[in-house]
C-alpha positions, 0 to 999 in steps of 0.5 A, a space after each residue: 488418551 482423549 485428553 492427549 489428543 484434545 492437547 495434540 489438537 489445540 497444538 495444531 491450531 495454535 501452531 496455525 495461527 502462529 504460521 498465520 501471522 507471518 503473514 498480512 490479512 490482505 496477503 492471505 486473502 489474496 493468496 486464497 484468491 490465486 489458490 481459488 484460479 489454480 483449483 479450478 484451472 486444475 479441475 478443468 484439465 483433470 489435473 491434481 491441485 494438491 499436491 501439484 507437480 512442477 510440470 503442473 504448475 510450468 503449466 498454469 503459469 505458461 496458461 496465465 501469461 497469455 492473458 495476465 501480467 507477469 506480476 499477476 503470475 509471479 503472485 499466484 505461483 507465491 500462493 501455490 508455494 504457500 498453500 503446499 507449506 501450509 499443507 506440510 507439502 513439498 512446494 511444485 514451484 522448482 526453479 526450473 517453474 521460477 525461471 519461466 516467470 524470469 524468461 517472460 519478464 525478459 522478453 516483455 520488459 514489463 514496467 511496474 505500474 506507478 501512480 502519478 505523484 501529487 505535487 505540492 500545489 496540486 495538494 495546495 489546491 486540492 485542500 483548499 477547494 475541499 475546504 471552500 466546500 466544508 463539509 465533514 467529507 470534505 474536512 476529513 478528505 482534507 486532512 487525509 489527503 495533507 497528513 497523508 502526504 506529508 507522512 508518506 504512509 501507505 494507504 492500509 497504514 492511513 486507514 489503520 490510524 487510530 486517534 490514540 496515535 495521534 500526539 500533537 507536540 510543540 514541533 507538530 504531531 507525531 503519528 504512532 505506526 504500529 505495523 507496515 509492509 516491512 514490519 510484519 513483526 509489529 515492532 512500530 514506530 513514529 512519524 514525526 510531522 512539523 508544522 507546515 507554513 501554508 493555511 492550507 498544507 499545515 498538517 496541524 491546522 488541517 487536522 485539527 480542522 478535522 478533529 473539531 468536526 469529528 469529535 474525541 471519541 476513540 476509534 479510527 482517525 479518518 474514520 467513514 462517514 457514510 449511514 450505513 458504515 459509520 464510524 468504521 475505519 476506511 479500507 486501502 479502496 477507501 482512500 484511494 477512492 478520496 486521491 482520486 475525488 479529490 484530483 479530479 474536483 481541481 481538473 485533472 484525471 485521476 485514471 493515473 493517480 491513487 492512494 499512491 500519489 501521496 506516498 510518491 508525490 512526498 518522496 518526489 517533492 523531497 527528491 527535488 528539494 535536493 533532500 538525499 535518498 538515505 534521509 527519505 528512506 529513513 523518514 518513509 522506512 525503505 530501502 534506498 534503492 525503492 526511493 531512487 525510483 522516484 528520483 528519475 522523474 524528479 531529475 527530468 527538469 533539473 539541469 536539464 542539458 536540452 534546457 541549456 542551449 536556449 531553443 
């Protein structure tokens, strides 16, 4: 019986960890961050957390909505739904809870938030001051910032590089992907980067400028550089932290530019080189509808109806 229940046990765990994996690391630390804001609004107000009653949790939601964002309180209701599955628990979030958070987007109209894109002679000249400068920060803030653009990768996907994923070939590099938002089974795939025609946005010339800095030992591409943290790879604040040194060592504020600006400023750019959506979401793996958000600020200038009355 012992042994059984030994058996029983380790199957629960596995099973665990297999419902885990459904899941991002960053996904379910922010789960149990939301989980944490419910507990001890529930504890506050003497309510029961676990399980929730739908009335409960319209609640919470109607509570957060005076001070957050309706993004922030769709979030929080996603993992108050998973934490009751987690727990083999009839989930509080009814659709009559769902369409509080529908009626509060409709009233408020709330835009999504988008970084600024990086166009491609801010790049130009963000490269070139940070190789005037020339230190190792410098080289591997540079590559970053050109082999991110030009890759279109989300900024966990930048920091997650390895060297082994990187493959210099004749045409360019191609850069090996292992998981994404989209691809939470892991299946992959490759980016493939073309030599650039510009000293300083050639993603080739600019890497390798880096790779002769940092050495051929294993372990994260753009690996940090600080004492303390060596040799560790940079996390998503990490790189977006870089976006913003880097945009404001060539003069302009960074408040609205972030480790987004170089995924938005390729897509832009491609937009405006008159490159159709399906290709672009083909090189950046989304779905088309996402890539012709894009377009809206690229097509402000372009035949511009005002443009053509000569004012």
């Amino acid at each position: 019986m012992a042994a059984e229940s030994d058996l029983v046990a380790g199957l629960r765990l596995e099973q665990t960890a297999l419902r885990k994996a459904l899941m991002a690391d960053t996904t379910l630390t922010g789960y149990a961050a939301d989980w944490s804001v419910f507990e001890r609004w529930c504890g506050r107000y003497q309510l029961a957390a676990l399980p929730a009653t739908p009335e409960t949790v319209g609640l919470f939601l109607t509570d957060q909505l005076r001070e957050h964002k309706v993004a922030t309180a769709r979030r929080r209701q996603f993992a108050i739904a998973y934490r009751h599955r987690t727990e083999g628990l009839a989930s509080p979030v009814t659709p009559e809870v769902a369409d509080l958070l529908t009626g509060a987007q409709r009233l408020r109209a709330e835009k999504l938030r988008q970084m600024r894109p990086i166009t491609v002679q801010e790049l130009r000249r963000m490269s070139r001051t940070l190789a005037r400068a020339g230190t190792a920060v410098a080289m591997r803030d540079r590559a970053l910032l050109v082999v991110g653009f030009a890759s279109a990768l989300r900024r966990s996907n930048l920091g997650a590089l390895n060297l082994a994923d990187v493959e210099f070939v004749p045409q360019g590099i191609v850069l090996s992907v292992s998981r994404e938002k989209n691809d939470q089974e892991g299946v992959g795939r490759l980016v493939p980067i073309p030599r650039g025609k510009h000293l300083h946005t050639d993603p080739v010339r600019v890497l390798k400028g880096w790779l002769h800095v940092r050495g051929s030992n294993p372990g994260p591409l753009f690996s940090r550089l600080d004492p303390m943290h060596e040799g560790e790879a940079l996390s998503g604040e990490g790189v977006c932290r870089i976006v913003k040194r880097a945009v404001m060592g060539i003069g302009i504020d960074p408040v609205q530019h972030g480790a987004h600006s170089l995924r938005s400023g390729m897509i832009s750019a491609a937009a405006e080189a008159n490159i159709s959506a399906l290709r672009i979401s083909n090189f950046t793996n989304q779905t088309t509808e996402m890539v012709t958000l894009y377009f809206r600020r690229s097509e402000l200038w372009r035949n511009n109806v005002c443009g053509k009355l000569g004012l």
